[in-house]
N, C-alpha and C positions, 0 to 999 in steps of 0.2 A: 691218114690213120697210122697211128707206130702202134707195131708190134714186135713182141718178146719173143727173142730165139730163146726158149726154154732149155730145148739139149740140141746139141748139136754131136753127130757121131761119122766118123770117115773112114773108110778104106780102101785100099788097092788089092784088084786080081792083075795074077800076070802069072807068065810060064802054062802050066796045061789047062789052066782055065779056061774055054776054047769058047764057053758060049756069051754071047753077045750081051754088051749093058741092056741094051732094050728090055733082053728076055728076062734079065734078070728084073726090071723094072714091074715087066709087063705079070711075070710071075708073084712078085709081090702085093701087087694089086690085087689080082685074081684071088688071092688064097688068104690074104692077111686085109684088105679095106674094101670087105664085101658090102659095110655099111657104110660109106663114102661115094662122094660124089668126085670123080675123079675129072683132070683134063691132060692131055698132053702134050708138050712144044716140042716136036721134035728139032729144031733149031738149039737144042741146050738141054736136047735129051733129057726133060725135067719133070716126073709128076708131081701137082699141088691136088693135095687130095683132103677134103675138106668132111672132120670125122663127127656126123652129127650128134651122135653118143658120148664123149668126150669132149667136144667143143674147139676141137684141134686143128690144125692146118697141117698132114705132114709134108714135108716135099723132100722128094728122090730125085738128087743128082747123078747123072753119069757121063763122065767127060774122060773121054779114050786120050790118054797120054804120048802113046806111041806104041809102036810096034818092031819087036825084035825077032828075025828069022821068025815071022810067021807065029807070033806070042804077041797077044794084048797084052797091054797094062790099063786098067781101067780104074780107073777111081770112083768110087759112090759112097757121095753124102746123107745122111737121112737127117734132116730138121724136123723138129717139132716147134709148131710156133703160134703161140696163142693158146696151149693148150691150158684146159681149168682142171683136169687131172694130169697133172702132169708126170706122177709117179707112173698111172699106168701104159702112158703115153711113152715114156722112155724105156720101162721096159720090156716093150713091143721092141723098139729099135735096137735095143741090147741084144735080146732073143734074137732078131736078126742075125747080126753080127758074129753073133757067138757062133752062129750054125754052119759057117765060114769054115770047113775043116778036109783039105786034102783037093780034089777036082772041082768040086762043087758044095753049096750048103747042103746040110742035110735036108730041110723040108724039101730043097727044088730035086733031088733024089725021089724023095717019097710021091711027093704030089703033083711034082710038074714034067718028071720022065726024065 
């Protein structure tokens, strides 16, 4: 079966960014694909989480680059693939992205402590 990488969107944390891809993974999930059926590899730190509302696949990368004096560098991907809305399906991932500002994003402040 082929499917379409719709959007693709990437980043790096590093310097005081201190908490973990997982969390951030794990936090994602919980607060943004409450209507998803989610699974996890932790062998490639990946979730495919499959959005029955949209008709989407998103999947969350997180692959730790290295480590400087005690500082992550983490990079995470967000694909969207397969999706039939795809406008709103990206800008889910954008919103993400965006929230990217100083220690931490702003929702995992608010909502995830």
């Amino acid at each position: 079966m082929n499917v379409s990488r719709d959007d693709e969107k990437s980043f790096r944390l590093s310097g005081p960014q201190l908490f973990s891809a997982i969390d951030i993974i794990g936090c994602f999930s919980l607060w943004h694909l409450q209507d998803s059926v989610c699974s996890i590899f932790t062998t490639n730190m990946a979730w495919n989480c499959y959005r029955p509302i949209t008709g989407s696949v998103i999947e969350i990368k997180a692959e730790a680059l290295g480590f400087v004096k005690n500082f992550a560098t983490v990079e995470i991907t967000i694909s969207v693939i397969g999706s039939k809305r795809r406008k709103a399906a990206t800008a889910l991932a954008t919103a993400y992205l965006r929230g990217f500002d100083g220690d931490k994003p702003a929702f995992f402040n608010e909502t995830c402590g």
